[in-house]
N, CA, C and O atoms as a Tinker XYZ file with bonds, in Angstrom:
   464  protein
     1  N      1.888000   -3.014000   12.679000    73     2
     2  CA     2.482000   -2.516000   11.447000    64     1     3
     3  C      3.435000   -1.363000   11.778000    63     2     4     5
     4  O      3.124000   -0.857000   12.856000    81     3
     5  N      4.141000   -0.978000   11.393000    73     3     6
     6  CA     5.468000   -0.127000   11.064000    64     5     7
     7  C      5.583000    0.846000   10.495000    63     6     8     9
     8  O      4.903000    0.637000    9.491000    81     7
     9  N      6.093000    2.098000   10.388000    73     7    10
    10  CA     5.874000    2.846000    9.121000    64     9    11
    11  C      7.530000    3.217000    8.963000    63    10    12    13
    12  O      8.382000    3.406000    9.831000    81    11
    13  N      7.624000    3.241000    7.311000    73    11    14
    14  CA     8.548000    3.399000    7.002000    64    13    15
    15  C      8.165000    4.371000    5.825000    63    14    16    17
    16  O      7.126000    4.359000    5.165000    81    15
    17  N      9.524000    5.433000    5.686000    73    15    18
    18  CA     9.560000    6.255000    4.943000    64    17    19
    19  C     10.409000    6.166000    3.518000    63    18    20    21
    20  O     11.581000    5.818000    3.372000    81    19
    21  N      9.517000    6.561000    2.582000    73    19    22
    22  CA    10.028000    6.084000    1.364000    64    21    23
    23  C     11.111000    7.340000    0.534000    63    22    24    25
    24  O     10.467000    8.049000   -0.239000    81    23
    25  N     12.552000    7.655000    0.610000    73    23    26
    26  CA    12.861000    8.954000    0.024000    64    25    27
    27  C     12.840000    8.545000   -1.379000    63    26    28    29
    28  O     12.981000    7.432000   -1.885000    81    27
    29  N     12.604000    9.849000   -1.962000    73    27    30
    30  CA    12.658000    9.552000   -3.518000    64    29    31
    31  C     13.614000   10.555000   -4.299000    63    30    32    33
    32  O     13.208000   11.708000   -4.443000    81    31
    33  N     14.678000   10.249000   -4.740000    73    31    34
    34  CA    15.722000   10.946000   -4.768000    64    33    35
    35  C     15.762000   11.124000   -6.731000    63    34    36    37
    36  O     15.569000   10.169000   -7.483000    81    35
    37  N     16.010000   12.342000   -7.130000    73    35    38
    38  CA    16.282000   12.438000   -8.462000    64    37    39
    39  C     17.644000   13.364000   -9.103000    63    38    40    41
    40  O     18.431000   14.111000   -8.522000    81    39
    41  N     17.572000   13.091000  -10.082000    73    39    42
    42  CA    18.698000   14.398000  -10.613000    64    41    43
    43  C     18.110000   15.549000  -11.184000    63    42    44    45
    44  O     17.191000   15.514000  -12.002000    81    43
    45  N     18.664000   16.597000  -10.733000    73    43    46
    46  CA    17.545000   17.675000  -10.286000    64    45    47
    47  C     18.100000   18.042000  -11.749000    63    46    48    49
    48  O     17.075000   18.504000  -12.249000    81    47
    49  N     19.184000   18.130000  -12.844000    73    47    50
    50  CA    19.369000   18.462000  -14.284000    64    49    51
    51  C     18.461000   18.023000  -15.101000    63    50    52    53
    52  O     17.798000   18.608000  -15.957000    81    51
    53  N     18.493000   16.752000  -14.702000    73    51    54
    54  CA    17.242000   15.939000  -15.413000    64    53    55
    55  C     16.076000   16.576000  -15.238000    63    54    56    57
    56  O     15.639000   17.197000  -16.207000    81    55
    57  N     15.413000   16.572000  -14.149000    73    55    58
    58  CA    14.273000   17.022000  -14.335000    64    57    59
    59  C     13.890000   18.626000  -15.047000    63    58    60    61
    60  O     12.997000   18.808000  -15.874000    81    59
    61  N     14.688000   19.552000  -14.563000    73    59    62
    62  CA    14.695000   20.941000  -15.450000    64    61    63
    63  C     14.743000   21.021000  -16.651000    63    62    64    65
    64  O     14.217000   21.947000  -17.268000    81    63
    65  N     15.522000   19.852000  -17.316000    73    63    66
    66  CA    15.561000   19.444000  -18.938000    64    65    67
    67  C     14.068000   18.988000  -19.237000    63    66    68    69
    68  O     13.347000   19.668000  -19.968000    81    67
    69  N     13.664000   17.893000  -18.686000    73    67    70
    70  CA    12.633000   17.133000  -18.898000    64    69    71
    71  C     11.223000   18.030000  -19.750000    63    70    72    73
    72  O     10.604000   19.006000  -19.325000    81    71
    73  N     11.036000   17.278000  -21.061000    73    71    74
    74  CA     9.694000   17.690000  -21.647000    64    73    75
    75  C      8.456000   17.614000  -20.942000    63    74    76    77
    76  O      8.307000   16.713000  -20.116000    81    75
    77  N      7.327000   18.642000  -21.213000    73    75    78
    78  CA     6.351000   18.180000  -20.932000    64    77    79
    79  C      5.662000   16.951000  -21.221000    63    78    80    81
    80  O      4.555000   16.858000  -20.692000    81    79
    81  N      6.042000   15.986000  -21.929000    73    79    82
    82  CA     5.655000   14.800000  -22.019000    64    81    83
    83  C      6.359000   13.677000  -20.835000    63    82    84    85
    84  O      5.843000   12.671000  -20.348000    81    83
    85  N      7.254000   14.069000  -20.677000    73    83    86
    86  CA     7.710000   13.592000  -19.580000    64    85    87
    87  C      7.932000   13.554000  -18.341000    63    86    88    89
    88  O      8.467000   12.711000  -17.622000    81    87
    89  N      7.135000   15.272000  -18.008000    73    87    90
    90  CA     6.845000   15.116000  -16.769000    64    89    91
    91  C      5.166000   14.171000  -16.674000    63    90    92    93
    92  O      4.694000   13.519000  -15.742000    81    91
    93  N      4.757000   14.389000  -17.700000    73    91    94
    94  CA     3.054000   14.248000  -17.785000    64    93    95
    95  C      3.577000   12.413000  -17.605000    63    94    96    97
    96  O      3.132000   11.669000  -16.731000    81    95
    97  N      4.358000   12.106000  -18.421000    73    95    98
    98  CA     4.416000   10.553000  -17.529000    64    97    99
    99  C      4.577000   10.038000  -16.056000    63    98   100   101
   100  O      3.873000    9.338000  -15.329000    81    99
   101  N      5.987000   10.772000  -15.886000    73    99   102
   102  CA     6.316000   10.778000  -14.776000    64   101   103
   103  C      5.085000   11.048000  -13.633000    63   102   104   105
   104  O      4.926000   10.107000  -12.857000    81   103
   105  N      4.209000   12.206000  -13.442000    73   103   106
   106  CA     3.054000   12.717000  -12.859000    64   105   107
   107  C      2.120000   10.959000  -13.174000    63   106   108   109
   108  O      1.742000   10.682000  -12.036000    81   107
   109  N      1.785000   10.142000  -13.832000    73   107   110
   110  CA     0.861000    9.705000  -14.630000    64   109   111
   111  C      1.064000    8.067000  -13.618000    63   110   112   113
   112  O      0.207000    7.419000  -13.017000    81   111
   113  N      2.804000    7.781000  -13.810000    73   111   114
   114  CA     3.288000    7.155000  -12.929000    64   113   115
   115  C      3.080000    6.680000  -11.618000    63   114   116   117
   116  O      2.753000    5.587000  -11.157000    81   115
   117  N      3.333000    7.706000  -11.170000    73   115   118
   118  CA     3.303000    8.233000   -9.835000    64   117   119
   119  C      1.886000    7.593000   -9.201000    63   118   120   121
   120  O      1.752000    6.658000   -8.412000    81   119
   121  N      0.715000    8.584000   -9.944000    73   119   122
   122  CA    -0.489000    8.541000   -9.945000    64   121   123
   123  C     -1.276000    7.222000   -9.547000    63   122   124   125
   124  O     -2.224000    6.941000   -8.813000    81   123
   125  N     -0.159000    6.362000  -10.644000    73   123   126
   126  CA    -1.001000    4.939000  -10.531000    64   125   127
   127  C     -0.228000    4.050000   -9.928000    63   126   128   129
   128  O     -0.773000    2.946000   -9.907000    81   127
   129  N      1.219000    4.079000   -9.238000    73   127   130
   130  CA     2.137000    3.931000   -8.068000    64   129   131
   131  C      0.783000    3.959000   -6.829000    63   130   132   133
   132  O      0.310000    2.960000   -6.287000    81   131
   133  N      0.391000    5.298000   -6.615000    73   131   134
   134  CA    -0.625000    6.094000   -5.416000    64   133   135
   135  C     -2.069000    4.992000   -5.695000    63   134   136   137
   136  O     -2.658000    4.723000   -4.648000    81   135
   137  N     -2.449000    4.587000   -6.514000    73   135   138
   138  CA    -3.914000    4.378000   -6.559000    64   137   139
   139  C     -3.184000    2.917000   -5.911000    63   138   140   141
   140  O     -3.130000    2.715000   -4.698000    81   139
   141  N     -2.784000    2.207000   -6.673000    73   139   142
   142  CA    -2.826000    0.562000   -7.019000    64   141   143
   143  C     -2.006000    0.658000   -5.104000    63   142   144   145
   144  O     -2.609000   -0.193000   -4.450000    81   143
   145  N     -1.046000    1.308000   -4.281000    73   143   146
   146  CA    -1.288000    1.072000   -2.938000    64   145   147
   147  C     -1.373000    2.085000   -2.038000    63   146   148   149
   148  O     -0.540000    2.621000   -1.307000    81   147
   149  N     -2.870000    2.298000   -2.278000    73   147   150
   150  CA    -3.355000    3.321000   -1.722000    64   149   151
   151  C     -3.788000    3.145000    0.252000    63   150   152   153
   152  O     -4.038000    3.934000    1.163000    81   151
   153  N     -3.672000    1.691000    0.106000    73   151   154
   154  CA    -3.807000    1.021000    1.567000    64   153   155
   155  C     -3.114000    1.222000    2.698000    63   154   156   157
   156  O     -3.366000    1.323000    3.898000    81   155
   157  N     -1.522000    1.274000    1.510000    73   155   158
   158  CA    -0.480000    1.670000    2.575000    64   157   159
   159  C      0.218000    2.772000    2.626000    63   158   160   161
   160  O      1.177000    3.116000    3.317000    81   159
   161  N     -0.494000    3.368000    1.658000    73   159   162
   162  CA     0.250000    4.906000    1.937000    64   161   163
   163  C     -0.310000    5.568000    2.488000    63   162   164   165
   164  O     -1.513000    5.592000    2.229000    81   163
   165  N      0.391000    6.808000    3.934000    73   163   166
   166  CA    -0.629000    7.271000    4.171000    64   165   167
   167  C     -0.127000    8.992000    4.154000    63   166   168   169
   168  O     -0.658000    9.925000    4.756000    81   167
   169  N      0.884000    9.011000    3.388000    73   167   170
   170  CA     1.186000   10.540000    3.168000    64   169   171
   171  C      2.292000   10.310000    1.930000    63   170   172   173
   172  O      2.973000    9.330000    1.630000    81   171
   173  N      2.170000   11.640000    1.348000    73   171   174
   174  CA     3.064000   11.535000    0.168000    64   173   175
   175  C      3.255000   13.299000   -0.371000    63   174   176   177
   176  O      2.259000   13.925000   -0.733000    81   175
   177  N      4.560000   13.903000   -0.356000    73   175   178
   178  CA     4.485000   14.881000   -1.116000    64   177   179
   179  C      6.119000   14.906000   -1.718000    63   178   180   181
   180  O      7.056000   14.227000   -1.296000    81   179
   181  N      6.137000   15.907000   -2.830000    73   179   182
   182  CA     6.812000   16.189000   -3.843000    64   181   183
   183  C      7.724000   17.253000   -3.247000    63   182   184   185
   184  O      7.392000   17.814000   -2.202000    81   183
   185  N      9.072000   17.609000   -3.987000    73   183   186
   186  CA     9.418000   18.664000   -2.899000    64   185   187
   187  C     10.256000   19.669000   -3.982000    63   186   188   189
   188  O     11.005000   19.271000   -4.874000    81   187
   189  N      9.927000   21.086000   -3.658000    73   187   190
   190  CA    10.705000   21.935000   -4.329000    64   189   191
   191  C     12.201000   21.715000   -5.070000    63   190   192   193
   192  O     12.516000   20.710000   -4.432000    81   191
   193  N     13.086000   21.892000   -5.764000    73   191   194
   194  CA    14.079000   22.310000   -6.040000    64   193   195
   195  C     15.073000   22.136000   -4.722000    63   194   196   197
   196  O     14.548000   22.218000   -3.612000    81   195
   197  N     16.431000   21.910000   -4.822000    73   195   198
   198  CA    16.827000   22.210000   -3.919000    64   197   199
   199  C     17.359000   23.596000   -3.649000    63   198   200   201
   200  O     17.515000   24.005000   -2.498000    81   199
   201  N     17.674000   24.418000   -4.873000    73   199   202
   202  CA    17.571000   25.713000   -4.803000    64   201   203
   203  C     16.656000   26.533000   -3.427000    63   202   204   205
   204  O     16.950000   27.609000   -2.908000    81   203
   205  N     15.790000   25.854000   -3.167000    73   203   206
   206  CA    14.663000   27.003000   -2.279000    64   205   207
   207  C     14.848000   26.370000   -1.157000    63   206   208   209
   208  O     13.877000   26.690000   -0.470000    81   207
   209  N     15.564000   25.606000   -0.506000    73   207   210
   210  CA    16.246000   25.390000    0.892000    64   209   211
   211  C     16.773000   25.762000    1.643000    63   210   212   213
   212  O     17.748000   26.174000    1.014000    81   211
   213  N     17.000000   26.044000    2.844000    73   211   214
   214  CA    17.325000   26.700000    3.339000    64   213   215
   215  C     17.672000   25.953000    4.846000    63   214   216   217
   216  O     16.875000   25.426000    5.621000    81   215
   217  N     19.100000   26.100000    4.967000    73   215   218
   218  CA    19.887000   25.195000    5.915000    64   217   219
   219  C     20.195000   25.977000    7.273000    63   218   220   221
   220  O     20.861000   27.012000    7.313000    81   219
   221  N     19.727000   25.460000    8.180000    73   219   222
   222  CA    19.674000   25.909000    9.748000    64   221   223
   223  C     20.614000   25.159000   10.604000    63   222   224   225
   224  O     20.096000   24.160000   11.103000    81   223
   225  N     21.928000   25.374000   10.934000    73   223   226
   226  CA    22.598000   24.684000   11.741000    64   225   227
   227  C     23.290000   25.293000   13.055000    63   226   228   229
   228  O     23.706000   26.442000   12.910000    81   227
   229  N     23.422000   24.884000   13.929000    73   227   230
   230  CA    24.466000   25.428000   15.339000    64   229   231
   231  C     25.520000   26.342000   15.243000    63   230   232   233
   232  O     26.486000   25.772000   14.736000    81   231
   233  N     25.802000   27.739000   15.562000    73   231   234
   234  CA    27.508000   28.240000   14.736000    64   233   235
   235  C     27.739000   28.183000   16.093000    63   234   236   237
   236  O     27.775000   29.178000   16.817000    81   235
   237  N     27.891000   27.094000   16.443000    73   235   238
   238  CA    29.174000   26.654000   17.762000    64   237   239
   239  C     28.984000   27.607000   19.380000    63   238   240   241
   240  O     29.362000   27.272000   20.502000    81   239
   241  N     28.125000   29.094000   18.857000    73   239   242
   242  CA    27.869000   29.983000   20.160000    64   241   243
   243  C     26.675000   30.156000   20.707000    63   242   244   245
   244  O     26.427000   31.170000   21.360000    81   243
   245  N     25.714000   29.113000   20.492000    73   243   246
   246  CA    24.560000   29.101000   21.164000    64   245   247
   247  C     23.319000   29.520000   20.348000    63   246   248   249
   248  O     22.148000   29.271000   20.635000    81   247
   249  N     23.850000   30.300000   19.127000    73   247   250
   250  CA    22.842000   30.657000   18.028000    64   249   251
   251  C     22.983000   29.725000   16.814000    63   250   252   253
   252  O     23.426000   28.576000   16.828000    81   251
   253  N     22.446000   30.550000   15.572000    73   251   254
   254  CA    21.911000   29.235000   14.346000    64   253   255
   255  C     22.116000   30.253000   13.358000    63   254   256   257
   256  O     21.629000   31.383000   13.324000    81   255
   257  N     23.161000   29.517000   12.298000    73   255   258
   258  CA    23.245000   30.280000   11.044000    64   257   259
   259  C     22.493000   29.551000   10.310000    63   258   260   261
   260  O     22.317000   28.359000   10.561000    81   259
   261  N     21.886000   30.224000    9.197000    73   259   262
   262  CA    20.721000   30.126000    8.465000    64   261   263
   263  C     21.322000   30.856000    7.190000    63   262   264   265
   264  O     21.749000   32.002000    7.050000    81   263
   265  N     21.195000   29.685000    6.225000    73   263   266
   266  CA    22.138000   29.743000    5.415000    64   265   267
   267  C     21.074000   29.256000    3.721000    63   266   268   269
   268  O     20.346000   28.280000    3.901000    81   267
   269  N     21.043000   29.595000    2.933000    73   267   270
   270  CA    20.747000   29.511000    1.376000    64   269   271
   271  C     21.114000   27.953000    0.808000    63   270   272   273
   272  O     22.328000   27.899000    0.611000    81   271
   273  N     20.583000   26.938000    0.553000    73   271   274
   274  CA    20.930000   25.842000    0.103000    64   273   275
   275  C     20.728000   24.681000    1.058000    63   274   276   277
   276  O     20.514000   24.759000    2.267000    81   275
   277  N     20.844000   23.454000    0.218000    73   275   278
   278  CA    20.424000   22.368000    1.034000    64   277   279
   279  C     21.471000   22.120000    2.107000    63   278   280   281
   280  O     22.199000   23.008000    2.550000    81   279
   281  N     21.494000   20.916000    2.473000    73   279   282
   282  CA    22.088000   20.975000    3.901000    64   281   283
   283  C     23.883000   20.260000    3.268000    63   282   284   285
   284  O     25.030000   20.608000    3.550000    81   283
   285  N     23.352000   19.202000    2.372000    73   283   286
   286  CA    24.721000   18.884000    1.146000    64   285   287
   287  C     24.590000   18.797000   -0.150000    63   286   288   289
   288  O     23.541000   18.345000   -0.609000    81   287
   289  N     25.435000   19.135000   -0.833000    73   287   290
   290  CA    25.422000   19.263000   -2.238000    64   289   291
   291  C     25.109000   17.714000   -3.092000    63   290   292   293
   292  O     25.859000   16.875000   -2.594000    81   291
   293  N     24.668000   17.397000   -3.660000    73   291   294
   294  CA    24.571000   15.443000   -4.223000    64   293   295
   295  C     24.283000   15.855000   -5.559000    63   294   296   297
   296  O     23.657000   16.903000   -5.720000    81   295
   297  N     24.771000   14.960000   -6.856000    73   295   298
   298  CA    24.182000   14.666000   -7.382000    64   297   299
   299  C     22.155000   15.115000   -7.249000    63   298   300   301
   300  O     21.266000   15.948000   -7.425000    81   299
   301  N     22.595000   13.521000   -6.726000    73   299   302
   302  CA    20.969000   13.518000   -6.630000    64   301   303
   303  C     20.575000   13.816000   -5.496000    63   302   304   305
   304  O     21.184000   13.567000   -4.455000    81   303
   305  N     19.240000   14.528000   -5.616000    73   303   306
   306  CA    18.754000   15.025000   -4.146000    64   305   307
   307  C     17.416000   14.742000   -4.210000    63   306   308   309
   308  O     16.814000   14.563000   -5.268000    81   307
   309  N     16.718000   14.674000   -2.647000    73   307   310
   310  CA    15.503000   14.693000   -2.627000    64   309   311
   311  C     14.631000   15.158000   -3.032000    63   310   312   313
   312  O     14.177000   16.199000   -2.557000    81   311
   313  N     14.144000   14.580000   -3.978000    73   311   314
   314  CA    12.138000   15.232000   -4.820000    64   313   315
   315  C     10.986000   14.942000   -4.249000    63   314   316   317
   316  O      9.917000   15.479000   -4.540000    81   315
   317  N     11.200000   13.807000   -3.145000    73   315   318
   318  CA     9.854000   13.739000   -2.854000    64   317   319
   319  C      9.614000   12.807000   -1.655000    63   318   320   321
   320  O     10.643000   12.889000   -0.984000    81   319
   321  N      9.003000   12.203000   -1.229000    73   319   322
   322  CA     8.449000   10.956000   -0.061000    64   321   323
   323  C      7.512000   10.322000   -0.230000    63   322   324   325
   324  O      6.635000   10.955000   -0.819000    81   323
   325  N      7.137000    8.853000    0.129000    73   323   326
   326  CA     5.982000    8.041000    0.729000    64   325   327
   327  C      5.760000    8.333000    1.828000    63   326   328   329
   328  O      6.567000    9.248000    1.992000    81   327
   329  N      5.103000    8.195000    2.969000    73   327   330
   330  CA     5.098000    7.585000    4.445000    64   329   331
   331  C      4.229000    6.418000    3.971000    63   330   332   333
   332  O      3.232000    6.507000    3.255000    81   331
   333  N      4.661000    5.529000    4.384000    73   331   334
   334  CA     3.922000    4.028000    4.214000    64   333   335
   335  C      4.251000    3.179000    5.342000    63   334   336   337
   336  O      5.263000    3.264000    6.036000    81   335
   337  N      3.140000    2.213000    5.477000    73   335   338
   338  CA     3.157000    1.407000    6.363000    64   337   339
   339  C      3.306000   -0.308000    5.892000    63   338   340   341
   340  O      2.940000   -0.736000    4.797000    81   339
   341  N      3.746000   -0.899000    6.668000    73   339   342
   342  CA     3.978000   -2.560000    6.384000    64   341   343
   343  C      4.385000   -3.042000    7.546000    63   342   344   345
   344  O      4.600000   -2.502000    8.632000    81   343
   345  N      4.474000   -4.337000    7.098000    73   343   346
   346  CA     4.582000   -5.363000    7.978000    64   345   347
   347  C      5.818000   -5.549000    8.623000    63   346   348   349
   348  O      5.849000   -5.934000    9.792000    81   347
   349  N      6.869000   -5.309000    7.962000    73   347   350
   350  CA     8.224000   -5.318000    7.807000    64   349   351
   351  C      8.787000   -4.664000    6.929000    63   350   352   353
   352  O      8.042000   -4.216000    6.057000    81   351
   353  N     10.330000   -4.351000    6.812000    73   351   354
   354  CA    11.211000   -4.153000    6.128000    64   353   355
   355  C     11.091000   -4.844000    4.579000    63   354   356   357
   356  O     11.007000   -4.101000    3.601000    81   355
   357  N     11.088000   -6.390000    4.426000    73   355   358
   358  CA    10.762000   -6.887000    3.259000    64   357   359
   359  C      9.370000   -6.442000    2.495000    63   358   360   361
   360  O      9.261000   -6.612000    1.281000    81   359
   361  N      8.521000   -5.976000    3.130000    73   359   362
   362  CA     7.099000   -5.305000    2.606000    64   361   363
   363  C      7.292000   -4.489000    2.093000    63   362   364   365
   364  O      6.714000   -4.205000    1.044000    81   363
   365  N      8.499000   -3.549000    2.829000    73   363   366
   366  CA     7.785000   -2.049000    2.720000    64   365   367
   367  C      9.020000   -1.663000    1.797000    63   366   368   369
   368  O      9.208000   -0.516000    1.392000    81   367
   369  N     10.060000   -3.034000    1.431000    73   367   370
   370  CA    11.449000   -2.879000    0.202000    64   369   371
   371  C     10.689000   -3.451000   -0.685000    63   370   372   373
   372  O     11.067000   -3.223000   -1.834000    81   371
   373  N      9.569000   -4.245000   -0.579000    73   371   374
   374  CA     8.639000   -4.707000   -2.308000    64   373   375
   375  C      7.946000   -3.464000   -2.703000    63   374   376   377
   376  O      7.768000   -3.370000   -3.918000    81   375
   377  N      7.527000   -2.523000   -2.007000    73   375   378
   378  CA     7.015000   -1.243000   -2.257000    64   377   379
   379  C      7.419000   -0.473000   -2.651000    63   378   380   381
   380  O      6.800000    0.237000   -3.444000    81   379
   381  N      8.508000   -0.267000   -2.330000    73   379   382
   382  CA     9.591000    0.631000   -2.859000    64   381   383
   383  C      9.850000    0.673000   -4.119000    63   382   384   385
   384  O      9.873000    1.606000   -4.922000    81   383
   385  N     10.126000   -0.911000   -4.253000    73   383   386
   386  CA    10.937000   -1.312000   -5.515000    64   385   387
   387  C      9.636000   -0.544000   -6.900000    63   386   388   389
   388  O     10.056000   -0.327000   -8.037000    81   387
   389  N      8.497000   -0.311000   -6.613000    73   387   390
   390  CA     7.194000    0.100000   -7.576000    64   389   391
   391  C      7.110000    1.313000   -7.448000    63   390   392   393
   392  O      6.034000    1.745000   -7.859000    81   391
   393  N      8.008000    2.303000   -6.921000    73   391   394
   394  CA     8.018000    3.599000   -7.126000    64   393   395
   395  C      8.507000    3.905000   -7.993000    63   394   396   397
   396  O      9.606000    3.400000   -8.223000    81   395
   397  N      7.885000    5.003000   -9.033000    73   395   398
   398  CA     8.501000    5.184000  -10.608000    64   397   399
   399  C      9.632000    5.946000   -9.744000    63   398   400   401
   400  O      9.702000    6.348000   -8.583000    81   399
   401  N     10.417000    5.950000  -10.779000    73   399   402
   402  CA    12.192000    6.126000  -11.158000    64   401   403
   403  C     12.348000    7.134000  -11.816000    63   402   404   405
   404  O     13.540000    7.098000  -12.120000    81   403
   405  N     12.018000    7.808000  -12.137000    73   403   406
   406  CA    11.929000    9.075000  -13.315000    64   405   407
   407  C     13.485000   10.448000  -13.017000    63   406   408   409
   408  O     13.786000   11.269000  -12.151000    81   407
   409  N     13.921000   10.075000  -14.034000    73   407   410
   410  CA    14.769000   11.283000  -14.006000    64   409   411
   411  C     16.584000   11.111000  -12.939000    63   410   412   413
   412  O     17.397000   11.936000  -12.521000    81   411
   413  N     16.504000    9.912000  -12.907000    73   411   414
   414  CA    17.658000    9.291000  -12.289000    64   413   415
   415  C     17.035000    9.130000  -10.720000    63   414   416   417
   416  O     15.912000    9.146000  -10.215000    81   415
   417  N     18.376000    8.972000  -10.268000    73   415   418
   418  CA    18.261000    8.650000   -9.042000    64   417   419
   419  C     17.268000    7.077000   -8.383000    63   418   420   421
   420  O     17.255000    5.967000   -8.916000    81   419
   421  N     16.778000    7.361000   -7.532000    73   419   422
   422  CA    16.176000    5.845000   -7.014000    64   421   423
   423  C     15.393000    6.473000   -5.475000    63   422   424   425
   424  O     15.159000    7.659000   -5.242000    81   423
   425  N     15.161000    5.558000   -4.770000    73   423   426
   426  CA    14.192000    5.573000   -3.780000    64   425   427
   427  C     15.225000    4.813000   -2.429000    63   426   428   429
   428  O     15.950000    3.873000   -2.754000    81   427
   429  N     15.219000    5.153000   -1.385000    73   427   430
   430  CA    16.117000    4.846000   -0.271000    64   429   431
   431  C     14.938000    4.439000    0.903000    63   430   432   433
   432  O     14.335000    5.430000    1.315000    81   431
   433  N     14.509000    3.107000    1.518000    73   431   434
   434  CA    13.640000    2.965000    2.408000    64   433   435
   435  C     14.264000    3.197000    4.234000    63   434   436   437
   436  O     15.223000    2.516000    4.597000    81   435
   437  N     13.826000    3.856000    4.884000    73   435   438
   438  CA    13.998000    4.098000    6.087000    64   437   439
   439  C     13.022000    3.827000    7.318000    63   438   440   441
   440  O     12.248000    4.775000    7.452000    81   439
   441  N     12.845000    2.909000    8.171000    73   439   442
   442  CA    12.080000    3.243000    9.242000    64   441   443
   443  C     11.710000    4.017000   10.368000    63   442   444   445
   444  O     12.441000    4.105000   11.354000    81   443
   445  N     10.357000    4.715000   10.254000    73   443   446
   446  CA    10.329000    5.337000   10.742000    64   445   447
   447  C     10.507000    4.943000   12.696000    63   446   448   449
   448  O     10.118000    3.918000   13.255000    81   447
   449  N     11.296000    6.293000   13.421000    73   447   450
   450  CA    11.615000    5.557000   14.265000    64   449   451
   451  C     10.499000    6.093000   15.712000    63   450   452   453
   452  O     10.270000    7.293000   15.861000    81   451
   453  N     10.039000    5.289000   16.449000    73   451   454
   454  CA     8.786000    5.483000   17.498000    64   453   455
   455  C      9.108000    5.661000   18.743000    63   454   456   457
   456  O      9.568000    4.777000   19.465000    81   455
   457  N      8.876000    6.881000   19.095000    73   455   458
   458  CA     9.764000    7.259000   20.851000    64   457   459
   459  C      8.525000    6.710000   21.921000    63   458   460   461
   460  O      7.417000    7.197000   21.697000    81   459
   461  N      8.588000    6.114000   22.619000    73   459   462
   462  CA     7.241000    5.461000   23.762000    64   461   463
   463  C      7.922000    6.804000   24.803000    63   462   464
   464  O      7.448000    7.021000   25.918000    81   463
């Protein structure tokens, strides 16, 4: 089996708007996303704002500027992850496709990649 990583990408307006009834779905979602394949997931977390990021890159002289904000500006940005496992690519894109959607954006599947 394989593991592939599930991003879960939203619009971060949306969600700051969003009622408490709608996060309580969204949360509720999720929840029963996590139970019903609980087999193949084997990590999952939610992720701050992109506000509270904080971008670490090369400034060309051997040191690292460290800088306030994500690494690029999007629309939509990352809220959260699966790590899940499957059989394949077609498994682990039927899995995907059952991740709630909440608040725009969508879910992007990636394999994870294994150094021997």
């Amino acid at each position: 089996m394989a593991q592939y990583l599930i991003l879960v990408y939203r619009d971060e307006a949306r969600v700051a708007a969003a009622s408490a009834d709608e996060w309580e779905a969204a949360l509720k979602d999720h929840l029963a996303f996590q139970e019903r394949n609980a087999a193949a997931l084997l990590g999952a977390n939610a992720l701050h704002f992109t506000e509270t990021a904080t971008s670490v890159r090369p400034d060309g002289s051997g040191g690292f500027a460290v800088t306030d904000g994500p690494f690029a500006e999007t629309k939509e940005a990352l809220g959260g992850y699966y790590l899940a496992e499957a059989a394949d690519l077609d498994e682990a894109i039927a899995l995907a496709r059952q991740v709630p959607a909440h608040f725009g954006g969508g879910v992007e599947v990636r394999p994870v990649r294994v150094f021997d």
